[in-house]
C-alpha positions as CSV (number, residue, x, y, z in Angstrom):
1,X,-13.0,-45.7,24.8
2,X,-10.5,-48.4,23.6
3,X,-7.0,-47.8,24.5
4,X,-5.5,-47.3,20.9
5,X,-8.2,-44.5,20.6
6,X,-7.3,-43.3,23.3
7,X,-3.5,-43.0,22.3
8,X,-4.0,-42.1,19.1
9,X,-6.6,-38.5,20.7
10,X,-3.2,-37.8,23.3
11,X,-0.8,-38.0,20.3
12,X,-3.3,-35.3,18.2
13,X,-3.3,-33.1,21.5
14,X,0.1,-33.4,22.1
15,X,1.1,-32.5,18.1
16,X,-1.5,-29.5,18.5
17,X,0.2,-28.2,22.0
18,X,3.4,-28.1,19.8
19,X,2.0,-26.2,17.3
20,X,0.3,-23.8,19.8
21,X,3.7,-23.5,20.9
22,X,5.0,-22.9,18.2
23,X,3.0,-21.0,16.2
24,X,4.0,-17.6,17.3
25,X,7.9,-17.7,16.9
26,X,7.3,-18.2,13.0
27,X,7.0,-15.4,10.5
28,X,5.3,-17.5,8.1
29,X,3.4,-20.6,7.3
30,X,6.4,-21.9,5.3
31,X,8.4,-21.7,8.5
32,X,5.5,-23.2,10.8
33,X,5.5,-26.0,8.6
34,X,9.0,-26.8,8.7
35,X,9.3,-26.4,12.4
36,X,6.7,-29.1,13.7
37,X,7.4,-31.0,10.4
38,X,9.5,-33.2,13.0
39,X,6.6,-34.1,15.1
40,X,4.5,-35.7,12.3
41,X,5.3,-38.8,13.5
42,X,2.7,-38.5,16.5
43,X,-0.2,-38.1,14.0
44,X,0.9,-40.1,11.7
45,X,-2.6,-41.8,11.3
46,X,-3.8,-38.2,10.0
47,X,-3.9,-37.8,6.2
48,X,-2.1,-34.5,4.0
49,X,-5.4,-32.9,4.1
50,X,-5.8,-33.4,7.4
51,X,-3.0,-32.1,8.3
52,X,-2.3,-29.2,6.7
53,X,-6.5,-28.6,7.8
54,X,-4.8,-28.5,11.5
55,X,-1.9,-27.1,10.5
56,X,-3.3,-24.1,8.6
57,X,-6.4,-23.6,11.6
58,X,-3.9,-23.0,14.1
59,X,-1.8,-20.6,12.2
60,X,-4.7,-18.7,11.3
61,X,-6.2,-18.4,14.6
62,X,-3.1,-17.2,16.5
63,X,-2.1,-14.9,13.7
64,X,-6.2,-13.6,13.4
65,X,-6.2,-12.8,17.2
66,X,-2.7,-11.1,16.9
67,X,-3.4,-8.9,14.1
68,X,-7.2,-8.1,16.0
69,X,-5.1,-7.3,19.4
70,X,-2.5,-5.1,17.5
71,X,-5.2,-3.3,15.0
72,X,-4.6,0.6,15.0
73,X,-7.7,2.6,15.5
């Protein structure tokens, strides 16, 4: 693998660690959004609709699990 690539697939990890991190002190997408907005930088290479793809996944897979843990039988 070349060494840009290579760069570019730690940058993507690293943005998407942030946003695991991140993730569950937000009470909405809105708020998600505006809270990693500052580390678009490090995927800058990914399109909108790339981004708000990843951006949308991770929200919705923390926030699926959460309400499946916390479900009231």
């Amino acid at each position: 693998m070349g060494k840009v690539k290579s760069m570019i697939m730690d940058q993507e990890e690293k943005f998407f660690a942030i946003c695991d991190e991140t993730v569950s002190e937000c009470d909405s997408i809105q708020e998600f959004r505006a809270r990693i907005y500052q580390h678009f930088g490090l995927v800058s290479h990914m399109d909108e609709e790339e981004l708000e793809e990843g951006i949308s996944e991770t929200w919705n897979e923390f926030w699926g699990e959460y309400n499946e843990s916390n479900r009231i039988n």
